[in-house]
OpenMM code with the backbone's topology and positions (N, CA, C; nanometers):
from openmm import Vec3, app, unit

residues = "UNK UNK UNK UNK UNK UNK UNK UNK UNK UNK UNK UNK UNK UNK UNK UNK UNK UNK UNK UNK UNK UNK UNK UNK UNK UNK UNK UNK UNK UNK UNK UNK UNK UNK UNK UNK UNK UNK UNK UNK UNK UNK UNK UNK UNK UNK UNK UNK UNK UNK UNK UNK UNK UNK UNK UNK UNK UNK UNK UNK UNK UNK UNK UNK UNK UNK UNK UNK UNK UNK UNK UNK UNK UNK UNK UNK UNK UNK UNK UNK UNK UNK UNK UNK UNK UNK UNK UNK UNK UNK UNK UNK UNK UNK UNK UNK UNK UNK UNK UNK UNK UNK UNK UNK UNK UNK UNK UNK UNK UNK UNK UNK UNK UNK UNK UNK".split()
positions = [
    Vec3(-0.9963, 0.1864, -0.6696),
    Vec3(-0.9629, 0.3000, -0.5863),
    Vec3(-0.8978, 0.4069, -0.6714),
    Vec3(-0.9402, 0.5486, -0.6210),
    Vec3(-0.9228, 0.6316, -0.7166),
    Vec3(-0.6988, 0.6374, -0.6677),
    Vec3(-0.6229, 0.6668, -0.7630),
    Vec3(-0.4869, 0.7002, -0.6927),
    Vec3(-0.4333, 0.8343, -0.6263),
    Vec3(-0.3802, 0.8780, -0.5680),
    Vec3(-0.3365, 0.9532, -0.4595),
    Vec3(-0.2812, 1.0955, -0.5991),
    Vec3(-0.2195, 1.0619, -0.7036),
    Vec3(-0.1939, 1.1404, -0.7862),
    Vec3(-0.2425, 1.2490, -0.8199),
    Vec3(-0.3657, 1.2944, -0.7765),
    Vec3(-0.4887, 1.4147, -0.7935),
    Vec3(-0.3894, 1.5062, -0.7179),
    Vec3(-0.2735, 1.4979, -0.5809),
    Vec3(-0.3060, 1.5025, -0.4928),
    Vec3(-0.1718, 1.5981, -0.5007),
    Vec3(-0.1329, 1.7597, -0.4497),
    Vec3(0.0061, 1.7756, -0.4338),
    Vec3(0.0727, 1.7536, -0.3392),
    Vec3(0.1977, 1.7324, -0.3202),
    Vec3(0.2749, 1.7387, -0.1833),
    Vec3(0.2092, 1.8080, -0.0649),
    Vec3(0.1790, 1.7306, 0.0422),
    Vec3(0.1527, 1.8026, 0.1241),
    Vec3(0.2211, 1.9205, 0.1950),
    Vec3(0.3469, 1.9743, 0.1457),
    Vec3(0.4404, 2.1167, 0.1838),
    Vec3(0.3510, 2.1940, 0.0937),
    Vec3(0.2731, 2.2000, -0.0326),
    Vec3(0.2662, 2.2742, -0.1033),
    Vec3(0.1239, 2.3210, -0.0625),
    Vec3(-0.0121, 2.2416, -0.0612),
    Vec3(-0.1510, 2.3245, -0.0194),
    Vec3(-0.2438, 2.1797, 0.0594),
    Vec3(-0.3040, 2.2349, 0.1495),
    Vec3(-0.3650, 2.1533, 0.2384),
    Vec3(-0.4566, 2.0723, 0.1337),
    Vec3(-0.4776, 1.9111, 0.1537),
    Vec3(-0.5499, 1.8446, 0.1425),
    Vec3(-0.7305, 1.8237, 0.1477),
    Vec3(-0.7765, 1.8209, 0.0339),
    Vec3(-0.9479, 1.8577, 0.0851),
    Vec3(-0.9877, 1.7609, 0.1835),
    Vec3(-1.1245, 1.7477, 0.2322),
    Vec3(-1.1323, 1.6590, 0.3357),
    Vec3(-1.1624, 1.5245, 0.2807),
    Vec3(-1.2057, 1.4805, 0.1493),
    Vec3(-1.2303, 1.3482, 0.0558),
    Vec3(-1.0691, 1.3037, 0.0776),
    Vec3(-0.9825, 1.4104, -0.0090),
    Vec3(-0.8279, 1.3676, -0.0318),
    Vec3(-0.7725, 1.3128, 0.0828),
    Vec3(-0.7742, 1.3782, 0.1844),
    Vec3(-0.7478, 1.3397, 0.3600),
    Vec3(-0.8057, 1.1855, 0.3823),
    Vec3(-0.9233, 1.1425, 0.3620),
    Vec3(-1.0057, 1.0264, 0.3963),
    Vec3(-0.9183, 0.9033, 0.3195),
    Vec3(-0.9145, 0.9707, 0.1967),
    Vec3(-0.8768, 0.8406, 0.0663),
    Vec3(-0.7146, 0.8418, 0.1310),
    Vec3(-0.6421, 0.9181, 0.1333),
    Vec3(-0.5248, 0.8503, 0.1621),
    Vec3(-0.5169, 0.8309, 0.3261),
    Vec3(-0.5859, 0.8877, 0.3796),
    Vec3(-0.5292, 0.7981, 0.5610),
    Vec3(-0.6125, 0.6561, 0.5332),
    Vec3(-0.7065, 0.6169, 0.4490),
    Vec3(-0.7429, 0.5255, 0.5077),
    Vec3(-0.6221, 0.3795, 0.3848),
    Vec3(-0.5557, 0.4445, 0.3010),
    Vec3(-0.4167, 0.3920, 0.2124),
    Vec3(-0.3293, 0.3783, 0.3530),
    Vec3(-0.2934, 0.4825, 0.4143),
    Vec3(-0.1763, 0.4851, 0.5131),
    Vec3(-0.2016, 0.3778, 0.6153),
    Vec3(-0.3405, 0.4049, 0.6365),
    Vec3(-0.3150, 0.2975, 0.7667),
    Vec3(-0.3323, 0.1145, 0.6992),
    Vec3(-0.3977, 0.1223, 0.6079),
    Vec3(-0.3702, -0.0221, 0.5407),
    Vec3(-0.2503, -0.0996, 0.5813),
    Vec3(-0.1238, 0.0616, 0.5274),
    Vec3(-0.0011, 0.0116, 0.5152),
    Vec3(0.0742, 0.0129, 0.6710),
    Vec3(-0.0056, 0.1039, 0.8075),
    Vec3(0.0333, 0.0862, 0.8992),
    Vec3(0.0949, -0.0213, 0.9868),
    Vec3(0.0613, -0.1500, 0.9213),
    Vec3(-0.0026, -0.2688, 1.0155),
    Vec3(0.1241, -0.3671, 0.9585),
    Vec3(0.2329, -0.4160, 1.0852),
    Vec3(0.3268, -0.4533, 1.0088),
    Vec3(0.3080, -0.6273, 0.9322),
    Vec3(0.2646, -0.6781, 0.9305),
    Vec3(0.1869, -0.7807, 0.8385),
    Vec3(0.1213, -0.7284, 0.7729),
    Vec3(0.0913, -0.6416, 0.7158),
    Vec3(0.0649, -0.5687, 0.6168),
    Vec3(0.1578, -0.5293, 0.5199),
    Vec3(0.2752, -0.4654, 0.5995),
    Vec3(0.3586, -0.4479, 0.5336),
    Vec3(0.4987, -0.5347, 0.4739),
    Vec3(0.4735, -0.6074, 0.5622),
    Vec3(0.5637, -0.7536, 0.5190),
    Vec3(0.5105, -0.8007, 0.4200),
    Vec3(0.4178, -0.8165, 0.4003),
    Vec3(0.3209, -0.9171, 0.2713),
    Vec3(0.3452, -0.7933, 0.1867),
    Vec3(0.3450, -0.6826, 0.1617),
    Vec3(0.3308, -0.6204, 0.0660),
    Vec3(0.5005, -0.6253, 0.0170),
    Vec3(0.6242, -0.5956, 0.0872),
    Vec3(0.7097, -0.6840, 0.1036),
    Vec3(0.7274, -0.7822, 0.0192),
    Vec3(0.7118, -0.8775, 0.0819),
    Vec3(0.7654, -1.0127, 0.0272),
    Vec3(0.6786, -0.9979, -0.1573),
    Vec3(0.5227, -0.9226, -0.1760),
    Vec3(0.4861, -0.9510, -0.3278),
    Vec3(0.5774, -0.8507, -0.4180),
    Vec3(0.6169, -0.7230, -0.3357),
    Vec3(0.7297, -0.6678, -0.4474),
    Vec3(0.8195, -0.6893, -0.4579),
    Vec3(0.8961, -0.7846, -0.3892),
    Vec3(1.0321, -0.8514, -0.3689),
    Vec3(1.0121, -0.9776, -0.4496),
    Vec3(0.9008, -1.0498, -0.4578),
    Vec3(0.8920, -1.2002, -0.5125),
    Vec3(0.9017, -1.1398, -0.6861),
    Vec3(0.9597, -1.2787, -0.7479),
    Vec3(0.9595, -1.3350, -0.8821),
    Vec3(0.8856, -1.2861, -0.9343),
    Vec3(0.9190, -1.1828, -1.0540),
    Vec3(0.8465, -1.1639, -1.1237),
    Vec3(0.7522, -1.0807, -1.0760),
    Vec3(0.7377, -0.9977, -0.9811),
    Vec3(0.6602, -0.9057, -0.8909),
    Vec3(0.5253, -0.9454, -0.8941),
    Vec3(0.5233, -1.0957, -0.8763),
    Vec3(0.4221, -1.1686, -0.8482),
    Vec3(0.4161, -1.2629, -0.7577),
    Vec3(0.2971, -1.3170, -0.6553),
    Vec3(0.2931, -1.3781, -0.5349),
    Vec3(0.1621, -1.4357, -0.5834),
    Vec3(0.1903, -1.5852, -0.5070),
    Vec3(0.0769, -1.6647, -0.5358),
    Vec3(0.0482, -1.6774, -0.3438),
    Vec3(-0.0717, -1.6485, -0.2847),
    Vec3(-0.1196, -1.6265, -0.2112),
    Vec3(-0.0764, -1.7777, -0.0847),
    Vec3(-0.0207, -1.9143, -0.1729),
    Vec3(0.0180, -2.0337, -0.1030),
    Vec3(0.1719, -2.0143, -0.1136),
    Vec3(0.2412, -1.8926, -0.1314),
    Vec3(0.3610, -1.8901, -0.1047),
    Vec3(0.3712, -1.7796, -0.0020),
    Vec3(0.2543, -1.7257, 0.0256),
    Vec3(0.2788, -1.6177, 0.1566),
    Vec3(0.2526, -1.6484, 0.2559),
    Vec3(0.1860, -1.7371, 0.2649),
    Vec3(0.1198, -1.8094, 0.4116),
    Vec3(0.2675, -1.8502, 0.4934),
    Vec3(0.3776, -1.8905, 0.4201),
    Vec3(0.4723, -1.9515, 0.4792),
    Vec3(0.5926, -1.8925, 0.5546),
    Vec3(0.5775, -1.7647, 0.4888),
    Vec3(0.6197, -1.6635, 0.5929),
    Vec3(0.5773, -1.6148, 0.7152),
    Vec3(0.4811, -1.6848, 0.7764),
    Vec3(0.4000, -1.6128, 0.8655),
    Vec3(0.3557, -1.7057, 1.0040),
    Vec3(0.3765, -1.7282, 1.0870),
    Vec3(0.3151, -1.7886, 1.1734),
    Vec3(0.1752, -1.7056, 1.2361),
    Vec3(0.0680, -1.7166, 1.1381),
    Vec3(-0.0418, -1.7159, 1.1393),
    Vec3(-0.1089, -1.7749, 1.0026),
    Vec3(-0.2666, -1.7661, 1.0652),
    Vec3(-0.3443, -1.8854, 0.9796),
    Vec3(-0.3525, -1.8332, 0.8573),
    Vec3(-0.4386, -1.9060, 0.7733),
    Vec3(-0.4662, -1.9073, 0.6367),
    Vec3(-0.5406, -1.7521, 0.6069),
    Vec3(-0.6820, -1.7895, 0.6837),
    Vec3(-0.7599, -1.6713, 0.6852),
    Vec3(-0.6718, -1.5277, 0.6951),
    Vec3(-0.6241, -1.5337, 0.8303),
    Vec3(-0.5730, -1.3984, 0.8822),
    Vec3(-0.4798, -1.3408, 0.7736),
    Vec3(-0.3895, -1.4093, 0.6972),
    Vec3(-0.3353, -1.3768, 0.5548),
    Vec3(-0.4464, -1.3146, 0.4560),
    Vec3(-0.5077, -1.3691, 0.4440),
    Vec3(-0.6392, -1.3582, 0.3434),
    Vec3(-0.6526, -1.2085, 0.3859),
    Vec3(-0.7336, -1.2245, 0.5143),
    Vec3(-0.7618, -1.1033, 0.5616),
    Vec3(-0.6845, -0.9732, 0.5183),
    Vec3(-0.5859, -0.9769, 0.5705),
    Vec3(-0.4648, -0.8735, 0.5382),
    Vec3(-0.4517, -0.8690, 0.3702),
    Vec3(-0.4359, -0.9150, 0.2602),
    Vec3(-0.4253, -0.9257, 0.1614),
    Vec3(-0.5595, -0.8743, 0.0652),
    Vec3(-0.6786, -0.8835, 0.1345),
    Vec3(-0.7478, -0.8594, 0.1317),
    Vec3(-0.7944, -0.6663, 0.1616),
    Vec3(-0.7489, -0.6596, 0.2867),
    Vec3(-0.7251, -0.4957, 0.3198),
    Vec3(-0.6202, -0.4318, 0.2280),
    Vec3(-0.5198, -0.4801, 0.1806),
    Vec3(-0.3829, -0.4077, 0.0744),
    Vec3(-0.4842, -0.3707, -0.0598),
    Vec3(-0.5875, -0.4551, -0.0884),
    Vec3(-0.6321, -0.4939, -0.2008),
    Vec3(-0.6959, -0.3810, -0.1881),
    Vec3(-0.7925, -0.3641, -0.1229),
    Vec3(-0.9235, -0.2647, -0.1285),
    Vec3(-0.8600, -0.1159, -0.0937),
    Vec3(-0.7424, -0.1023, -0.0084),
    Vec3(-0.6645, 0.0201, -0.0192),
    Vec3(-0.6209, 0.0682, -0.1712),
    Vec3(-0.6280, -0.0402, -0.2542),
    Vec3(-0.5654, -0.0210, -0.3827),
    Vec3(-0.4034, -0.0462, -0.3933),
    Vec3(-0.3522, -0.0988, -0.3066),
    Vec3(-0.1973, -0.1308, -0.3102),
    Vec3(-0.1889, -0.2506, -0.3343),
    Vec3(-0.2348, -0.3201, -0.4120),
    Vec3(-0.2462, -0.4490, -0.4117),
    Vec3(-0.3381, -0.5333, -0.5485),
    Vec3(-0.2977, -0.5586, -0.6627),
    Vec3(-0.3811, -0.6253, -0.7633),
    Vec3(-0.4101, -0.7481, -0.7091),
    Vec3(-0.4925, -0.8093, -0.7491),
    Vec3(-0.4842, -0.9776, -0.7386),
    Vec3(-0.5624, -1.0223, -0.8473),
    Vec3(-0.5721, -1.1363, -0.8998),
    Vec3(-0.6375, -1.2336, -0.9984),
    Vec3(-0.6117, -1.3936, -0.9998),
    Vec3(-0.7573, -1.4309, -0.9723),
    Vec3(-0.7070, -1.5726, -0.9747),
    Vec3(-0.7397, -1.6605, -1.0761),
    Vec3(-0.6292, -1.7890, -1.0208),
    Vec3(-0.5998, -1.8769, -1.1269),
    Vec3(-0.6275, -2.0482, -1.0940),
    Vec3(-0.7228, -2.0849, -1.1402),
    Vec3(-0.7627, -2.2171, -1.0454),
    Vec3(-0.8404, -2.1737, -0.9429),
    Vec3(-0.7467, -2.2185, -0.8355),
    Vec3(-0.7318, -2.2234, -0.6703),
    Vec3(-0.7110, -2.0967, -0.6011),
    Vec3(-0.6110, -2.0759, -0.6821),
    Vec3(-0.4985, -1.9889, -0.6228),
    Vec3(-0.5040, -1.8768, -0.6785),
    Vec3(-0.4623, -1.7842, -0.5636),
    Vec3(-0.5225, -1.6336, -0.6105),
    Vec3(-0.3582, -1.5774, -0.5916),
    Vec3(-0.2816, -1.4558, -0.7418),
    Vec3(-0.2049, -1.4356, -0.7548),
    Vec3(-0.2020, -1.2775, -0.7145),
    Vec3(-0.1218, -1.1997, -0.6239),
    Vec3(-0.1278, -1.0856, -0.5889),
    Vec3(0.0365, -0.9902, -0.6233),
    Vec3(-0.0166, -0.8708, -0.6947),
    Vec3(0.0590, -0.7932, -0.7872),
    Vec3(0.1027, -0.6609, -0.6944),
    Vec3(0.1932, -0.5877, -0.6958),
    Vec3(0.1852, -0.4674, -0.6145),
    Vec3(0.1127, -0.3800, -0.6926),
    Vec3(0.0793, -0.2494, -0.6372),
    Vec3(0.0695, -0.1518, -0.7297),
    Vec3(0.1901, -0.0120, -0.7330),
    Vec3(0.2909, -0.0393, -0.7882),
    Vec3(0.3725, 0.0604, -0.7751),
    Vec3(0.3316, 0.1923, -0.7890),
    Vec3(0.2492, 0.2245, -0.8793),
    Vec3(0.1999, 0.3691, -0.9145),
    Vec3(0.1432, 0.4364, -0.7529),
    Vec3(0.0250, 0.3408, -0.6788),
    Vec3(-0.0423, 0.3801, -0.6063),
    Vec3(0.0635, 0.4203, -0.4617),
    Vec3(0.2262, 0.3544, -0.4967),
    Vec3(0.3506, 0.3569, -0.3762),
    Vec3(0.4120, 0.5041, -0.3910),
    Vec3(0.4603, 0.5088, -0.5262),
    Vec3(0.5015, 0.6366, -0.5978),
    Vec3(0.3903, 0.7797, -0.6143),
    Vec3(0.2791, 0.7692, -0.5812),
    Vec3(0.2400, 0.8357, -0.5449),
    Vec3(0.1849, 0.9012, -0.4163),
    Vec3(0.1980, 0.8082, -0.3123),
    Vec3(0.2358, 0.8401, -0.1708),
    Vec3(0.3607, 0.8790, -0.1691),
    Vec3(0.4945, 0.8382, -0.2148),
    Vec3(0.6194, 0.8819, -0.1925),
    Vec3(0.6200, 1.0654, -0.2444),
    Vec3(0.5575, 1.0592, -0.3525),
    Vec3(0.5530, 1.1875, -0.4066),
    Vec3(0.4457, 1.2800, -0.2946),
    Vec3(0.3556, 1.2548, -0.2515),
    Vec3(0.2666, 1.3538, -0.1603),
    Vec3(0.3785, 1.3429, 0.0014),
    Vec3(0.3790, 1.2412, 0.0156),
    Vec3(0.5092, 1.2571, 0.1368),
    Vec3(0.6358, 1.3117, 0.1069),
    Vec3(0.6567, 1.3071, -0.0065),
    Vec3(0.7970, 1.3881, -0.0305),
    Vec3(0.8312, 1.5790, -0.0474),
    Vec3(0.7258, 1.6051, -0.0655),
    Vec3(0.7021, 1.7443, -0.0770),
    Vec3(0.7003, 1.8247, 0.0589),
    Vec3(0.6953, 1.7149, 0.1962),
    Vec3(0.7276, 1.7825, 0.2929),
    Vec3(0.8471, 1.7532, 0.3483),
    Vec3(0.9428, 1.8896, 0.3516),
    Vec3(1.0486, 1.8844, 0.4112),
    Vec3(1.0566, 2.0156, 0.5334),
    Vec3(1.1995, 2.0390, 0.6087),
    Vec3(1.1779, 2.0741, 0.6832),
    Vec3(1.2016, 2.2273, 0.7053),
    Vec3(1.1878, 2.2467, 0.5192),
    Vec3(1.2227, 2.4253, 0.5178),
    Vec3(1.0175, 2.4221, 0.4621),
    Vec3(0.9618, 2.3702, 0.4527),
    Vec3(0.8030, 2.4052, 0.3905),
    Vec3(0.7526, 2.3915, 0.5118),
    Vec3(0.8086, 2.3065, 0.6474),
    Vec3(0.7626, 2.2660, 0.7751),
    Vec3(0.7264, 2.3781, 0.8471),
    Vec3(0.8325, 2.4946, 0.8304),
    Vec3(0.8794, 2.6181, 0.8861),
    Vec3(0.9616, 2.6072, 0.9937),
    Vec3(1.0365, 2.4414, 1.0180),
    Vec3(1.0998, 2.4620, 1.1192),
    Vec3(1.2369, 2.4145, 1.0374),
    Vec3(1.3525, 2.4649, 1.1357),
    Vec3(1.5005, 2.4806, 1.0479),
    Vec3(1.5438, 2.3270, 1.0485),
    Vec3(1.6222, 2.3155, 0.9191),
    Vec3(1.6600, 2.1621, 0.9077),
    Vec3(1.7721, 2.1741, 0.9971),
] * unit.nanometer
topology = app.Topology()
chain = topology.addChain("A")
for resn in residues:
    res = topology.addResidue(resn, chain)
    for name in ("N", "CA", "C"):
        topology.addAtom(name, app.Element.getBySymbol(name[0]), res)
């Protein structure tokens, strides 16, 4: 996935309609709160690494439905993985976080036009 970095603050100039697509369809990845817990718990875990049989256990849901979700972080691009054996190890992608923080951060509430 290409990263959000192309991209300026949205206070500064409207978004083309590709740029718009590529990051709402990042945002809503991250919409989904098992989504965001798992993404969670892999930047919080050891070594900012998660082995895919240590996330299941947070969750009262199945194997798959983890998969699933881990699976959507992945293809948003917020999410490395590589496996080892069995077991598939999943990485954050900080760059692809820091650069949403940076396009969300450029709007505040004097570029909004309404008074802070």
């Amino acid at each position: 996935m290409e990263t959000v970095a192309c991209c300026s603050p949205l206070g500064k100039q409207p978004l083309s309609p590709e740029q718009a697509v590529r990051i709402a369809s990042l945002l809503k990845a991250l919409a989904d709160p098992v989504r965001l817990r798992l993404l969670s718990l892999v930047a919080s875990h050891a070594d900012g690494e998660a082995c895919v049989c240590d996330l299941n256990d947070a969750f009262d849901l199945s194997q798959p439905t983890i998969s699933h979700h881990l699976k959507v972080l992945h293809e948003a691009g917020l999410l490395d993985r590589s496996k080892r054996g069995v077991w598939v190890y999943y990485t954050l992608r900080r760059d692809v976080l820091t650069d949403v923080a940076g396009l969300l951060g450029g709007v505040t509430a004097r570029s909004s036009g309404h008074p802070a």
